[in-house]
C-alpha positions in Angstrom: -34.9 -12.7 32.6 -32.0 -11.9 34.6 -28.5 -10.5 33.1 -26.9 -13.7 34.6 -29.0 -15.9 32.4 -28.6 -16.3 28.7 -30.9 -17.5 26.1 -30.7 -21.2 24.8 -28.6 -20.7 22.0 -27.0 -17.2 22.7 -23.7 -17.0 23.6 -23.4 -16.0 27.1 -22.4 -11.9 27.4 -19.1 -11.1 28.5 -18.7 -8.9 31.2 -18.0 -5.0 30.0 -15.4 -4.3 32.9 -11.9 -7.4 34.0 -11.5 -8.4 37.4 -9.2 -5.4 38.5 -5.4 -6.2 37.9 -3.6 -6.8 41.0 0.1 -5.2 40.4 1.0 -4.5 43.8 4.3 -3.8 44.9 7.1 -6.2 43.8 10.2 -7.0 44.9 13.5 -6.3 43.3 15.5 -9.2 42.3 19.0 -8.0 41.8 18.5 -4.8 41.7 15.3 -4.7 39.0 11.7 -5.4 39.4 10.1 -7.3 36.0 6.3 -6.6 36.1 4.4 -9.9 34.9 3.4 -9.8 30.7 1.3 -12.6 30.8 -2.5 -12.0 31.7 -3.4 -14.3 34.8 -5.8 -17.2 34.6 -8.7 -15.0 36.0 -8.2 -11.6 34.0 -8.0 -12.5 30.4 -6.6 -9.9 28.0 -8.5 -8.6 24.9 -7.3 -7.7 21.5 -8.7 -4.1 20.5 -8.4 -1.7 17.5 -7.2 1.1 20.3 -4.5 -1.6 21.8 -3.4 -2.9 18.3 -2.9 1.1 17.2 -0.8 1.3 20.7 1.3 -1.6 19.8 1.6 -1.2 15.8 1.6 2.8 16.0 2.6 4.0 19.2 5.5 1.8 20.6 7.1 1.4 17.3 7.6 5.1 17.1 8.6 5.4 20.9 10.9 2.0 20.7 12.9 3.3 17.7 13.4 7.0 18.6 17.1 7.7 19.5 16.0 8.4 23.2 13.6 5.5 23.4 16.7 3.2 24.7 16.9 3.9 28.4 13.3 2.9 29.0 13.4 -0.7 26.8 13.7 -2.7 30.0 13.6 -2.8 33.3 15.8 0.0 35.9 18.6 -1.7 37.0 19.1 -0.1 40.4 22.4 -2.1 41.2 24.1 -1.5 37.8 23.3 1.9 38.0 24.2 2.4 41.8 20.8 4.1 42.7 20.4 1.3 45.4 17.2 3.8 46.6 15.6 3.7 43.5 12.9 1.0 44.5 12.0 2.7 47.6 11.1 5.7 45.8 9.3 3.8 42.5 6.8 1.4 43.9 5.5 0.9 40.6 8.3 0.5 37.8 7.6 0.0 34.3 9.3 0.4 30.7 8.6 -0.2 27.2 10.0 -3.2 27.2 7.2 -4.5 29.7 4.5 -2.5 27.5 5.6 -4.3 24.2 5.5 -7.9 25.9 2.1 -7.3 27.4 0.8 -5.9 23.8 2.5 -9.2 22.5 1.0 -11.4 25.6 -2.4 -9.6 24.9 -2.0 -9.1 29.0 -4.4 -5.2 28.6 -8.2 -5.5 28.8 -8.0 -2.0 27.4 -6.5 0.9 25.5 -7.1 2.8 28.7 -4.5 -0.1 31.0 -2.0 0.7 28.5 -2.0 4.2 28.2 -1.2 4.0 32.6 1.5 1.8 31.6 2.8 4.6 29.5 2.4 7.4 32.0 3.7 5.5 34.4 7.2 5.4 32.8 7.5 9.0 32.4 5.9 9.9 35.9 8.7 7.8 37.0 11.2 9.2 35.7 10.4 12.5 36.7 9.8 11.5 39.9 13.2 10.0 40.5 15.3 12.3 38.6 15.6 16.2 38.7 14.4 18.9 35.9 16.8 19.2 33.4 18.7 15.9 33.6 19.5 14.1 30.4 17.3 11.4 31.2 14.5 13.7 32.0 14.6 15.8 28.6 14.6 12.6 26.9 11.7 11.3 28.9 9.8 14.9 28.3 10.6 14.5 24.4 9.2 10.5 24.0 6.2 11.8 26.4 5.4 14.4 23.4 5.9 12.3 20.7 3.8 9.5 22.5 0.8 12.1 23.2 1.0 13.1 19.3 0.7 9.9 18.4 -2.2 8.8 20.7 -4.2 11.8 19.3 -4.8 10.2 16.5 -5.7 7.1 17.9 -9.3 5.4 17.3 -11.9 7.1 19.2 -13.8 3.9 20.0 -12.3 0.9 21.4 -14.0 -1.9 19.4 -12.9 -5.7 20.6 -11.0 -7.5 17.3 -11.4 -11.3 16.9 -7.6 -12.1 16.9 -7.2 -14.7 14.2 -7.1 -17.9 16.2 -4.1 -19.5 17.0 -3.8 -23.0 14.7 -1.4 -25.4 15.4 -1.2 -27.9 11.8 0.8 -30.7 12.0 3.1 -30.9 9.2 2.5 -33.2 6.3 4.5 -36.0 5.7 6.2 -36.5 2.0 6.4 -39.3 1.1 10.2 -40.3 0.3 11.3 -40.5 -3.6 12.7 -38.8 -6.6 10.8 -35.1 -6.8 10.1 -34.9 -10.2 7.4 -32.4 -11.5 3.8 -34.2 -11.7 2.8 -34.0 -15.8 -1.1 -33.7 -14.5 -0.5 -30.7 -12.8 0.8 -27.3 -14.3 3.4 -25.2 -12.8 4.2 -28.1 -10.3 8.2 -27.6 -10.2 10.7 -28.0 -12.3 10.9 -24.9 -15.6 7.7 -22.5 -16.8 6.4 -23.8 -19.3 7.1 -21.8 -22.5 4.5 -20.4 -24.4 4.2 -19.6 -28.0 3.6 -16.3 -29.7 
């Protein structure tokens, strides 16, 4: 039997490696590019143990370091009057992208996020010269964001997200909320027990 074919009853096997991500070269509208977060119809996201470690470990310690604020969002080449900015950087990225595609489950793997992350420093030393500001702040997250994926799980194991369930409220019904006698603790006082 075939790969292609799955036995009655089996689930059918997903494939090991996505449809490669297409993030070609965007266009800057006013002045900043805004990767897409949302996985497309045909490339699915995963949740992983090595992509929840990156989002629950990693860019909470990057996102609330004191130099971690220049790279939350998007370059703003126009508010920051570095109109050439897009013409060097064909591929922009910041943290704020990375936490919306951990949120968006947009990665198929650890591996996709990680690029994401090297992408923003690379960046930044690309555009900027050694021994800027921005630069040393850019070298410091880059260290701590290498210490933390070092201890990051070895093998990336797929995790069944819990699955999303949308429950319809339940209706009361309208009256005086007084405390049911038949049932114990329902509103109202404790009762008081006896020594």
């Amino acid at each position: 039997m075939s790969d292609s074919t799955s036995l009655v009853g089996s689930p059918p096997s997903k494939p090991k490696t996505p449809p490669p991500i297409d993030d070609g070269p965007l266009e800057p509208v006013n002045g900043t590019v805004q990767p897409p977060t949302v996985p497309p119809p045909n490339r699915p996201g995963r949740a992983t143990n090595q992509l929840m470690y990156l989002k629950n470990t990693v860019m909470k310690a990057v996102w609330k370091h004191q130099f971690g604020w220049p790279f939350q969002t998007p370059v703003d080449a126009m508010k920051l009057n570095i109109p050439d900015y897009h013409k060097i950087i064909k591929h922009p990225m910041d943290f704020g992208t990375i936490k919306k595609r951990l949120d968006n489950n947009y990665y198929w793997s650890a591996k996709e996020c990680i690029k994401d992350f090297n992408t923003v420093f690379t960046n930044c030393y690309v555009y900027n010269k050694a021994g800027e500001d921005i630069v040393v702040m850019a070298q410091t997250l880059e260290k701590l964001f290498l210490t933390k994926i070092a201890s990051m799980p070895k093998e990336e194991q797929e995790t069944n997200p819990p699955p999303k369930e949308i429950t319809k409220p339940v209706k009361k019904e309208k009256g005086p909320s007084l405390p049911s006698p038949s049932l114990p603790g329902a509103g109202g006082a404790r009762p008081v027990r006896s020594m």
